[in-house]
C-alpha positions in Angstrom: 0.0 0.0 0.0 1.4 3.3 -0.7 1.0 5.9 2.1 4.1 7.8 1.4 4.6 11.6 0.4 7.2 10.5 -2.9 4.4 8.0 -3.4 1.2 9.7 -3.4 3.1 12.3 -5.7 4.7 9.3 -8.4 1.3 8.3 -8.8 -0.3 11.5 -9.0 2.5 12.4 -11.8 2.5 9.4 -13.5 -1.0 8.3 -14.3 -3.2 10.5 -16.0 -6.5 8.6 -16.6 -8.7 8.4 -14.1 -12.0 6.1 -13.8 -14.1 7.8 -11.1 -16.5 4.6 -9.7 -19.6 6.2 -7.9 -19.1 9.4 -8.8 -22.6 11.2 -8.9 -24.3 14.0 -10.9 -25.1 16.0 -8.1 -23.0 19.2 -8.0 -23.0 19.1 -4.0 -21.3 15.5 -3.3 -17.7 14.8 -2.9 -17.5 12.6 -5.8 -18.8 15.2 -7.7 -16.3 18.2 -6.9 -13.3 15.7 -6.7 -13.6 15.1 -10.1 -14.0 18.3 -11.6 -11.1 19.1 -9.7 -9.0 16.7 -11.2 -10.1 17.6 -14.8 -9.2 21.1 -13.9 -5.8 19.8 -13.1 -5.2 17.5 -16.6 -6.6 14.4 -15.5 -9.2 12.7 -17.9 -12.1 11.1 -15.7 -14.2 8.4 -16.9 -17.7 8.3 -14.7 -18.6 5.1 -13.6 -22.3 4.7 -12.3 -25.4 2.8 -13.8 -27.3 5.6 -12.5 -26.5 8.0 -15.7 -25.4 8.2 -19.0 -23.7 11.6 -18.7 -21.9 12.7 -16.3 -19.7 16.1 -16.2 -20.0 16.0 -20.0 -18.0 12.7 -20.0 -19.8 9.3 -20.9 -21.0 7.2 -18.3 -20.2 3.4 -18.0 -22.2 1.2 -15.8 -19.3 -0.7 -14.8 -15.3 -1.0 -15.4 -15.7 -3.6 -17.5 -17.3 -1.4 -20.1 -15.0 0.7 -20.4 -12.3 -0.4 -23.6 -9.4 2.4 -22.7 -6.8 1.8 -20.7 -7.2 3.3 -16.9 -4.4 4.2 -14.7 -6.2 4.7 -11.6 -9.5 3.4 -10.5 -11.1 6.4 -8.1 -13.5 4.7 -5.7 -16.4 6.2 -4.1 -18.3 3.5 -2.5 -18.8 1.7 0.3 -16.1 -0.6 2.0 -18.3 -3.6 1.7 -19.0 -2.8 -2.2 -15.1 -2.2 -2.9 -14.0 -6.6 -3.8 -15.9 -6.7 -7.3 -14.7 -3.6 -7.9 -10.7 -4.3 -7.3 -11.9 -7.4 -9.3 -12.8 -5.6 -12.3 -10.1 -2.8 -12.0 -7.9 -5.9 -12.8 -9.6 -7.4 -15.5 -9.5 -3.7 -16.9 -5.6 -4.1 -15.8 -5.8 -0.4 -14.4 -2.6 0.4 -12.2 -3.9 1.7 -9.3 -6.7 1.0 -7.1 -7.7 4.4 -4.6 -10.1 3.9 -1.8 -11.6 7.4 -1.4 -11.1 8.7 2.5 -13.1 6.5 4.9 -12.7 3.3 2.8 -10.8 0.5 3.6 -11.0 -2.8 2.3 -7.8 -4.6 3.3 -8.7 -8.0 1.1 -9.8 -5.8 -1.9 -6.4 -3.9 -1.4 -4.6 -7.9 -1.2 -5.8 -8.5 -4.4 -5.1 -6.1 -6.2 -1.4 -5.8 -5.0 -1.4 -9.5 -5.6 -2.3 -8.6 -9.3 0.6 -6.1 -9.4 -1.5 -2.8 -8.8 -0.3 -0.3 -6.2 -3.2 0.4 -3.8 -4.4 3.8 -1.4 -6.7 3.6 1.3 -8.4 6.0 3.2 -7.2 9.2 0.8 -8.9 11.8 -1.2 -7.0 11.9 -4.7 -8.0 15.8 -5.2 -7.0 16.5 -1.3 -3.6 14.8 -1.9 -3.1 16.6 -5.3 -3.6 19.8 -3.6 -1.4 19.2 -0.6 1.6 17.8 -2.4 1.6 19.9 -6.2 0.7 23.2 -4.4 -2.3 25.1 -3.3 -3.6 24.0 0.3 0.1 25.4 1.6 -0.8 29.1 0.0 -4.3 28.8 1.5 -3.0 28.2 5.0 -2.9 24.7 5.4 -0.6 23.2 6.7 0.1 20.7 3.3 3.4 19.3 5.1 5.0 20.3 2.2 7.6 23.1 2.2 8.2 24.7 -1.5 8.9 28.5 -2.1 7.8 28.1 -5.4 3.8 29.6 -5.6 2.5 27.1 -8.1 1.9 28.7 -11.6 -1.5 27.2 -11.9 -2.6 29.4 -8.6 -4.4 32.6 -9.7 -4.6 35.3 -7.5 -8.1 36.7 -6.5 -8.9 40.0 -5.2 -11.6 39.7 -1.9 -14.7 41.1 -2.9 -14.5 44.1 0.0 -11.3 45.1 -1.7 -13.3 45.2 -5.2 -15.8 47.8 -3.8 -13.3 50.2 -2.3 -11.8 50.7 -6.1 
């Protein structure tokens, strides 16, 4: 299982497609707001729920094993009890990573999938990590436990909106 700074940051570098399972079309849930965050960042998520056909202007598959490109990580926002078929089908799909979104841990899932040569990550938010370790939560006043001088290029600056009446 990774759980490691250098990485969370290889495989946030390295893999670039993204299969989002449970994420939902409602604007307000963390699935939802996850995602667009990684597509803001240069990610391309695939939406995986039976419940849709659209999702974020992407496709929607009703399962991994619909989908015929090649996924680097399998994003999942499920239930810890839902997460074995799931692992099961990110290796059919022979995706490299399996994520467990924060709050899910399936150990056995995890097992099998490392068996199958995937790396694994439990209990972490992929758009929460991206932020803390490539910049963004440190300049917000977080403390990222990530020291960089560098401001990220990606970070605009924005003007508070009592400063914007005063001009």
């Amino acid at each position: 299982m990774v759980d490691d700074i250098p990485g969370l940051r290889r495989i946030l570098k390295t893999n670039r497609v993204i299969a989002v399972v449970g994420l939902s079309g409602d604007w307000f849930r963390p699935s939802d707001f996850a995602a667009k965050y990684m597509m803001e960042h240069g990610y391309t998520v695939i939406p995986v729920n039976p419940r849709y056909e659209e999702i974020l202007g992407q496709k929607c598959y009703r399962s991994l094993r619909d989908i015929r490109v090649k996924v680097d990580i399998v994003d999942v926002f499920r239930r810890t009890g839902d997460v074995m078929p799931i692992a099961e089908d990110a290796i059919a799909n022979g995706a490299k990573v399996l994520w467990q979104q924060l709050g899910v841990k399936n150990r056995e899932a995890a097992g099998n999938a490392e068996a199958a040569g995937m790396e694994t990550v439990m209990d972490r938010c992929g758009k929460i990590e991206h932020a803390r370790l490539f910049g963004g939560l440190n300049w917000a006043g977080v403390n990222a436990r990530v020291i960089s001088a560098k401001r990220p290029q990606w970070l605009p600056f924005i003007m508070p909106s009592s400063f914007s009446s005063a001009v």
